[in-house]
C-alpha angles and dihedrals in degrees: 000000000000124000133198118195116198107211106189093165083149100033134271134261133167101252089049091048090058098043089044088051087051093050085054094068096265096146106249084233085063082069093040092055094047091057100048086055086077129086097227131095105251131201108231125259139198140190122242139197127236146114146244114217093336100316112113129212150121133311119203107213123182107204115270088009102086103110138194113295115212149162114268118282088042114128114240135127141227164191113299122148101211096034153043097239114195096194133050112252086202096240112068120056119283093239117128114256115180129148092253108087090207085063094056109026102218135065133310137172109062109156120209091258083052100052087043091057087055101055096036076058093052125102079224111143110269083250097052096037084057110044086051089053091055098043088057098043087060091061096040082056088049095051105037082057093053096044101035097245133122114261087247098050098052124120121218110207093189114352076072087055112116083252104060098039079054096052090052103042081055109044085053091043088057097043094054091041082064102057105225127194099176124031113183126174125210126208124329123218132189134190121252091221136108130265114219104209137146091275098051142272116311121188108240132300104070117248087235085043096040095050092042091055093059111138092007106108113238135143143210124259122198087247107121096220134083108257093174110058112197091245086045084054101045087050096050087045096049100044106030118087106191131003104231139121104286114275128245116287146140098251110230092176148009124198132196124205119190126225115211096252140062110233135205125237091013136036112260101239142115118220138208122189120193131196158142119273110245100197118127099231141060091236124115124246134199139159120255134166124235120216114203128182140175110228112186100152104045125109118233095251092042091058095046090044081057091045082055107060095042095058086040088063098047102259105168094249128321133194146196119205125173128230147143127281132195119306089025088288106165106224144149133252117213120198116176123190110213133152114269098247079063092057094110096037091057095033082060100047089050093051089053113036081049147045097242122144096205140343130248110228125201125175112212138181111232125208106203130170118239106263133194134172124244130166122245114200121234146162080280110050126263127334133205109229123183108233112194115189136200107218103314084334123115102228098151140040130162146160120249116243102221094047092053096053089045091060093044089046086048097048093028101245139134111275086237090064095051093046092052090048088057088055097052083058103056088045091060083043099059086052 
């Protein structure tokens, strides 16, 4: 497997994710071509050395939209697509956005129904076109939510800009040239300062940020400047699949991408680190978190109820078992199996389906065989049976469970029936 870790130990934006891309090894000619696939005039872009206290890399410029690099505390602006932002936030590039088009000297006002018109448009690959469409729907849905609008009815001012379209196309069209298998995310930081835009001023994050990150772990650092951009987040949401140190490999590449600014305490840089999986197997592995509680003055239907609702709302596996607790007390023990970006949501449902005090948390890492679906034929009709592989080994193969009682429920049979006739099934199959 390859795997892609996205290292954001000084925050994310869309302009570093595609030079960091470049400095990867992802052909500038990848980024060209992705450009030329829409149906807008461009200005032209390039990619620049440089470095950022003493780390070099790439810079991804748009023409006309380079900006003023600074220390911090210089007054600059830059690229933001929900806001007029006074100051750089070191990441985005240093180029003047505000709602008046004579300010700015090049187009505003591109709603969401409008940008997916554009790509759908597109001679994109169906991948890249996709995956576009998804990372700006993420920030539509923020900002609808902020503004009150529906997704498809929200205007942005300057995500909609020729730039940002272009930092996004790219940086999609990067991630797919590589061939992925497994994107993981480390830990997010953002700043603790203050944003200056046309609505006021808002303490960091950003509201758009602030709304796409729901759900992805990140914390606050005393550094008064925005590391997490809300393009840089829509990307990490929407490519990352789980936020974790990064897992064992053998490293192939590592790619730098430059933010405008130099910054103090840190280098302002966002890394990307691919490489080969080293595990032995041909299992899959992936990092989940295990809630555990001690239950001693809960009734039995109170607990199930509780074991319910967690598997209702798609907790990984969860379980009830009873034992036996201090002073002979008889009691439960629930464990639940969630991602770990569902940590908080689980951690809730426990707390009040329950009459826990507090929740035991354990991150873990899980082996699990690939698995797929496929239909067997039987006296009953078909029925849906789970495969798991090893690698290309069949080491698993098992009938579903609901199938089975649809198809009992169907032919008025006992489930059991239906389950050892699928079997039988698999049996035949292997043959």
């Amino acid at each position: 497997m390859r795997n892609l870790h996205i290292d954001a130990f000084s925050g994310i934006s869309g302009d570093m994710s595609v030079a960091a891309l470049r400095d990867l090894g992802v052909p500038e000619e990848v980024f060209q071509e992705a450009l030329r696939a829409l149906e807008i005039e461009l200005p032209s872009c390039r990619f620049e050395r440089g470095d950022r206290n003493g780390i070099s890399g790439w810079r991804f410029l748009v023409s006309g939209h380079e900006g003023v690099e600074g220390e911090e505390g210089a007054k600059t602006t830059s690229q933001h697509h929900d806001h007029d932002h006074e100051h750089s936030h070191g990441h985005q590039r240093g180029h003047a956005h505000a709602h008046e088009h004579e300010v700015s000297g090049h187009a505003h006002g591109r709603n969401h129904a409008e940008i997916v018109a554009l790509l759908e448009q597109s001679q994109l690959s169906p991948a890249v076109r996709n995956r576009a469409l998804s990372v700006f729907r993420r920030i539509a849905i923020a900002e609808g939510a902020i503004h009150g609008v529906p997704p498809e009815n929200v205007a942005f001012h300057e995500v909609g800009a020729v730039d940002s379209i272009t930092d996004i196309v790219c940086a999609c069209a990067g991630f797919d040239f590589l061939k992925i298998d497994r994107i993981t995310c480390g830990e997010l930081i953002e700043g603790s300062g203050h944003i200056h835009c046309a609505h006021g001023t808002f303490p960091l994050p950003a509201p758009a940020t602030l709304a796409i990150l729901k759900g992805i772990p990140f914390r606050q650092v005393h550094e008064h400047w925005e590391h997490i951009t809300p393009t840089g987040a829509a990307i990490v949401a929407e490519f990352a699949a789980s936020f974790t140190p990064m897992p064992e490999m053998s490293v192939e590449s590592i790619g730098y991408g430059l933010g405008s600014r130099q910054t103090p305490n840190r280098p302002n840089v966002l890394r990307l680190i691919l490489g080969v999986d080293v595990t032995k197997d041909d299992a899959d592995t992936d990092e989940i978190m295990e809630l555990r509680c001690n239950l001693d003055d809960l009734s039995p239907e109170h607990a199930s109820n509780a074991l319910d609702q967690i598997i209702k709302e798609g907790a990984l596996d969860a379980t009830l078992t009873p034992t036996v607790m201090k002073k002979g007390r008889s009691g439960w023990v629930l464990e639940v199996l969630c991602s770990e970006t569902d940590t908080r949501k689980f951690s809730e449902i426990m707390m009040r389906h329950t009459t826990a005090f507090g929740i035991r948390m354990h991150r873990m890492q899980r082996l699990k065989l690939q698995r797929h679906h496929r239909e067997v034929t039987t006296e009953y009709g078909p029925i849906l049976i789970k495969v798991g592989l090893l690698g290309d080994e069949v080491i698993q193969m098992s009938p579903e469970f609901s199938s089975c009682s649809e198809a009992a429920a169907h032919h008025r049979v006992a489930v059991r029936d239906v389950h050892s006739a699928a079997l039988r099934a698999i049996a035949v199959s292997k043959n």
